[in-house]
C-alpha positions in Angstrom: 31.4 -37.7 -3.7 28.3 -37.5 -6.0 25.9 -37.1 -3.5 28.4 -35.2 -0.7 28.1 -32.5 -4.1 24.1 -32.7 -4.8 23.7 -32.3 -1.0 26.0 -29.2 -0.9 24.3 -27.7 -4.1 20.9 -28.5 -3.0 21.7 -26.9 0.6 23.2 -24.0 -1.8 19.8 -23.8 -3.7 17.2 -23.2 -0.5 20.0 -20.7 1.0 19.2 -18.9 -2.3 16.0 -19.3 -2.2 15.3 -17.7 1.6 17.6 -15.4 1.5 15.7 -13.8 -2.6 12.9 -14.2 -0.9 12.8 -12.9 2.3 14.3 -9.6 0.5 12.1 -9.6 -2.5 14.8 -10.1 -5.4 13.8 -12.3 -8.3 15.2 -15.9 -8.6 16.6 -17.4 -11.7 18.7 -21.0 -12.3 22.4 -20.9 -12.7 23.7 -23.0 -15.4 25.0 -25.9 -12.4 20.9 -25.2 -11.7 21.9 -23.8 -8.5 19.3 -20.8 -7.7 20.5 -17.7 -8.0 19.3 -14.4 -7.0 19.2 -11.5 -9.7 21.0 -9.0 -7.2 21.1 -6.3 -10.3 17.5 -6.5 -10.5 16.3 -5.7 -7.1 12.3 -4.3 -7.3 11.5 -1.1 -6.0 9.1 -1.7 -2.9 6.3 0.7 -3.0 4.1 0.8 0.3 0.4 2.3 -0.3 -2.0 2.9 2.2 -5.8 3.5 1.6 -9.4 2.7 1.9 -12.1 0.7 0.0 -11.1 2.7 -3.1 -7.8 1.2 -3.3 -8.5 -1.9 -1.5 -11.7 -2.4 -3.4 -15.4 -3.6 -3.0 -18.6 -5.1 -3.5 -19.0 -1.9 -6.6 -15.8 -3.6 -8.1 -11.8 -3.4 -8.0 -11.0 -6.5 -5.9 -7.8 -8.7 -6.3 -6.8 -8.2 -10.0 -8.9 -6.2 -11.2 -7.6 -3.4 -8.5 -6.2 -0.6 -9.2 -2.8 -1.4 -7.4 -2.9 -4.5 -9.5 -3.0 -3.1 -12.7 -0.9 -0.3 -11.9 2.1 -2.7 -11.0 1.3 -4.4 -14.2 1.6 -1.4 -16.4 5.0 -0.5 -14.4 6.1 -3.6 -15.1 5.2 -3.4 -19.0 7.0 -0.6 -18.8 10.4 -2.7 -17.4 10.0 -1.5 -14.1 9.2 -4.2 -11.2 8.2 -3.2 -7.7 7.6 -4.9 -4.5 4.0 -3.6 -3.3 2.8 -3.6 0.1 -0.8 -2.1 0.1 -3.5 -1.6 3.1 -6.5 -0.7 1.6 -8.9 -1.2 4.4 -12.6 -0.5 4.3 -14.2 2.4 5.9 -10.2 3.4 7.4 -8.9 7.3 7.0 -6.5 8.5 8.8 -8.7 8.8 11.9 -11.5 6.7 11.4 -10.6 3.3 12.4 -11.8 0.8 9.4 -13.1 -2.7 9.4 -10.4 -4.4 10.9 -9.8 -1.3 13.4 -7.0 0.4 12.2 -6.1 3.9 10.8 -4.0 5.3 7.7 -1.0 6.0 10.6 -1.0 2.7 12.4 -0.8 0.7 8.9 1.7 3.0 7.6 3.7 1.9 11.1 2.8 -1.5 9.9 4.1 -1.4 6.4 6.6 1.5 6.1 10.0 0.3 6.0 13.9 1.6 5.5 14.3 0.5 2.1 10.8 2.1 0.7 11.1 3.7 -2.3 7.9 5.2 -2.5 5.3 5.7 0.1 1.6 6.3 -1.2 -1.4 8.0 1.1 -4.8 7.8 -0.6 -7.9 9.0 1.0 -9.9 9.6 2.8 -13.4 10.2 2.8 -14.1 8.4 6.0 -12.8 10.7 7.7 -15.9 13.0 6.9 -17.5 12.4 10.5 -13.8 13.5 12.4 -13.0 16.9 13.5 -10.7 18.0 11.1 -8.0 19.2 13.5 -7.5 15.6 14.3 -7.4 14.4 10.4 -4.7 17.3 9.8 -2.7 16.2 13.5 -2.8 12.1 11.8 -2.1 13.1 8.7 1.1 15.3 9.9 1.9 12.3 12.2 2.0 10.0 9.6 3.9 11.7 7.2 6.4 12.5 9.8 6.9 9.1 10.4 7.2 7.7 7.0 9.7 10.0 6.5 12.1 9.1 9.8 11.4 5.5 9.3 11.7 5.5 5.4 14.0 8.9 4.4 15.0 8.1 1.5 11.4 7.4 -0.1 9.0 9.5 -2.3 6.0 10.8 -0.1 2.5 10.8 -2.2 -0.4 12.0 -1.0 -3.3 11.3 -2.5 -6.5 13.6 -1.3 -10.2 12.3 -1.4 -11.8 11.6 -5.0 -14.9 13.6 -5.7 -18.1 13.5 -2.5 -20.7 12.5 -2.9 -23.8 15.6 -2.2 -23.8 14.6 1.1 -20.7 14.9 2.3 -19.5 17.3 0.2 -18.3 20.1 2.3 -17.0 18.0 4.7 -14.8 16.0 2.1 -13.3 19.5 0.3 -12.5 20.3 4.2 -10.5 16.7 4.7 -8.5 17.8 0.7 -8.3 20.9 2.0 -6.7 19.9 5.5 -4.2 17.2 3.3 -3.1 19.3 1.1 -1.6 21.7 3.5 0.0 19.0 5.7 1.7 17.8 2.4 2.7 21.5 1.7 4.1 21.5 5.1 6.2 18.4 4.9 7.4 19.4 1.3 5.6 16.3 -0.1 4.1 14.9 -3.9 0.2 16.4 -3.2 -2.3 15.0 -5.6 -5.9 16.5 -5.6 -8.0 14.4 -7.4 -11.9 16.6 -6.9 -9.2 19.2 -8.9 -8.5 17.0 -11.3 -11.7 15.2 -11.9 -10.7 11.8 -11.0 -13.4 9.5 -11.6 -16.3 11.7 -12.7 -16.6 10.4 -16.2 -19.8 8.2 -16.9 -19.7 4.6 -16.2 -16.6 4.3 -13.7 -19.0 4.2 -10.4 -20.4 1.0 -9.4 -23.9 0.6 -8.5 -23.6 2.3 -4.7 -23.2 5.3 -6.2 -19.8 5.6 -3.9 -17.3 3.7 -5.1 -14.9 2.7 -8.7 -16.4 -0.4 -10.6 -14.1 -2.0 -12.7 -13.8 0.4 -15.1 -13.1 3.3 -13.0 -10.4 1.2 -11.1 -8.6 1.4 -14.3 -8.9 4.6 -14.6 -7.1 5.0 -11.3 -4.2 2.9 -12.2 -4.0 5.0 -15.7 -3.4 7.9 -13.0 -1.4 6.9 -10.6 0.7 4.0 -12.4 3.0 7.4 -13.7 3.0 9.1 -10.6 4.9 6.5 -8.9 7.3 6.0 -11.7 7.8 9.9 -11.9 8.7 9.2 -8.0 11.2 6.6 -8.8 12.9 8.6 -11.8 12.9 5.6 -14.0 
């Protein structure tokens, strides 16, 4: 009888476990120390999709010390969990294809799903060598997308942080491009060269191009409250 029981509740426990996982809810033990999933305590599942500057590089912001990291750790401080999904692929845009030959659409057809809360778009200065025509036709095809596949989610987008000299017309040409698209499809438009995103001393590494450490905090300090203003929590 005893063991008929522990192999029932042990069959009880890994059923628990799959099925919290494979959905992203958070586990806990029942007092019988059955698993249990918290099902009033579901995460939001945020999907962001980027370039070296979120993804980070060899000027700083990789793993932890990211700035999708530490953004889901101050939304958590704040009481509010999330289930991320982030692309942040170097060299990518949203025509560009990056180092692992994608673009900002096909990860977004990748990543976005049904039960997104909020959907994040950040870039993209790679896309400085594209005709602009073709970054505004991708960036209106990906929105259009997220928003059939996931129509219920907060749309973000995210323009290009402040060029560099060289590219500089080509980069307010790509914000320029973005923004309209997000007018268009009645999204969350962010313009970070308006809003002097990282242009403070000491928050580029030493390539001149992209956040060090510091200046991926920064971005998290920035963009850690836009996605809770998206989730209304």
């Amino acid at each position: 009888m005893t063991a008929h029981w522990w192999r029932a509740a042990r069959a009880k426990t890994c059923a628990a476990f799959v099925v919290a996982l494979f959905v992203g809810l958070p586990i806990v033990l029942g007092g019988n120390g059955i698993a249990q999933a918290v099902i009033g305590e579901v995460p939001y599942r945020v999907v962001v999709i980027g370039d070296s500057i979120t993804g980070g590089s060899a000027a700083g912001g990789v793993g932890l010390d990211g700035w999708p990291s530490l953004a889901w750790n101050k939304l958590r401080s704040e009481g509010i969990e999330v289930l991320p999904h982030v692309s942040g692929e170097g060299g990518s845009g949203y025509v560009q294809r990056g180092d692992e030959g994608t673009t900002f659409p096909e990860e977004a057809a990748r990543l976005v799903a049904p039960n997104d809360s909020v959907i994040v778009f950040f870039g993209s200065r790679n896309d400085a060598s594209q005709p602009i025509d073709a970054v505004a036709a991708a960036a209106h095809q990906s929105l259009q997308e997220a928003r059939r596949v996931a129509p219920g989610a907060v749309l973000i987008v995210i323009g290009p942080i402040p060029p560099d000299t060289d590219r500089h017309g080509q980069v307010l040409a790509i914000r320029d491009a973005l923004h309209e698209q997000a007018a268009q499809a009645g999204v969350v438009w962010v313009d970070p060269i308006a809003e002097g995103w990282l242009t403070a001393p000491g928050l580029i590494g030493w390539d001149g191009v992209h956040p060090n450490n510091a200046g991926h905090q920064e971005l998290a300090n920035r963009i850690a409250p836009l996605i809770k203003g998206a989730l209304g929590v």
